[in-house]
C-alpha positions in Angstrom: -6.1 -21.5 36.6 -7.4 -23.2 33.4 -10.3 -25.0 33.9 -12.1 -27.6 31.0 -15.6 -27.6 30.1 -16.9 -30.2 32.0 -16.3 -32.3 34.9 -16.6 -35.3 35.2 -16.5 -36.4 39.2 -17.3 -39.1 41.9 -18.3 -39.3 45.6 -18.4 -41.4 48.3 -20.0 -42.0 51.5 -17.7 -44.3 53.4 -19.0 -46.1 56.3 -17.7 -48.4 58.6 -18.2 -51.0 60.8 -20.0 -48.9 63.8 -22.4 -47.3 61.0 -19.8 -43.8 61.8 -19.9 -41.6 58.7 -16.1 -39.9 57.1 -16.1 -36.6 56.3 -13.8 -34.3 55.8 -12.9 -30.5 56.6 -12.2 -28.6 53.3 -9.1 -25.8 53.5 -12.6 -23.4 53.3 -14.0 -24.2 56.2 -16.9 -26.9 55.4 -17.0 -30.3 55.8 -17.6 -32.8 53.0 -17.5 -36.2 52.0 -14.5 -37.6 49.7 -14.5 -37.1 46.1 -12.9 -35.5 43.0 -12.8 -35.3 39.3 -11.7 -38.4 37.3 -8.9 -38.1 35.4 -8.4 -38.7 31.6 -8.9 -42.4 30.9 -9.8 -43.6 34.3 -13.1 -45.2 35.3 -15.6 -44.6 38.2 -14.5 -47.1 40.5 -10.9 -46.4 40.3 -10.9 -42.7 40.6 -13.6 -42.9 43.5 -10.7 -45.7 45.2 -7.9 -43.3 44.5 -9.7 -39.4 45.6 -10.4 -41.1 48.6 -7.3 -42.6 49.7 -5.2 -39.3 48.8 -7.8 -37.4 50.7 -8.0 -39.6 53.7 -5.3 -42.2 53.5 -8.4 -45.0 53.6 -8.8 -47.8 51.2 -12.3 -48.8 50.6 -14.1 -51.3 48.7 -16.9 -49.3 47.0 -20.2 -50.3 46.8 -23.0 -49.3 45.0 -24.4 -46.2 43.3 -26.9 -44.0 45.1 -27.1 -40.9 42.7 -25.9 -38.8 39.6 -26.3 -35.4 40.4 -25.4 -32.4 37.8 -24.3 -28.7 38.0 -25.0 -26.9 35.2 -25.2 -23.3 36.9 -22.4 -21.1 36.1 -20.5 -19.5 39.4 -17.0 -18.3 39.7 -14.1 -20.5 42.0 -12.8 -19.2 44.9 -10.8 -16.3 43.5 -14.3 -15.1 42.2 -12.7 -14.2 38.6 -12.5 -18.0 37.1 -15.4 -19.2 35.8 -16.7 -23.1 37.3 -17.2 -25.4 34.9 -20.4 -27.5 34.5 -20.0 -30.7 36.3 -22.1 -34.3 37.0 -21.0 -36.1 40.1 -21.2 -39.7 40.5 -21.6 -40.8 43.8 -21.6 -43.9 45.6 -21.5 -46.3 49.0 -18.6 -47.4 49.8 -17.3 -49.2 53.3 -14.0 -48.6 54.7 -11.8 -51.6 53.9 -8.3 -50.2 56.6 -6.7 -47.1 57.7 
């Protein structure tokens, strides 16, 4: 797998209307919010609106940010040979808008 340098990513915590909390379980086991890496040419908002809808089939209406967060340690993926690239996360609020 190639990777690129850096990553450039987003977040959200999607809450709805009973305050509940989505997170999902990962093919490894934990449990996470949704999120990914924006793709060439696409902005926060959108890419936030689009990881979480192919992740959970939920559209959201998303809110405000709550942190930027970096990774600049260097670790391998899961096959322990490729390298991870650095990364800063974007993450924001966001309320569930349907199912």
């Amino acid at each position: 797998m190639i990777m690129p340098t850096h990553i450039v990513a987003v977040g959200g915590i999607v809450e709805n209307e009973q305050g509940e909390i989505l997170f999902l379980k990962t093919q490894h086991g934990g449990w996470v919010y949704p999120g990914g890496q924006v793709e060439v040419g696409e902005n926060l908002i959108d890419a936030l609106v689009r990881e979480v809808k192919e992740e959970s089939g939920i559209d959201i209406e998303v809110g405000h940010l709550i942190g930027i967060y970096s990774n600049t340690g260097i670790y391998k993926w899961y096959d322990e040979v490729t390298d991870v690239p650095t990364k800063v996360m974007f993450d924001f609020v966001s309320l569930l808008v349907e199912c």
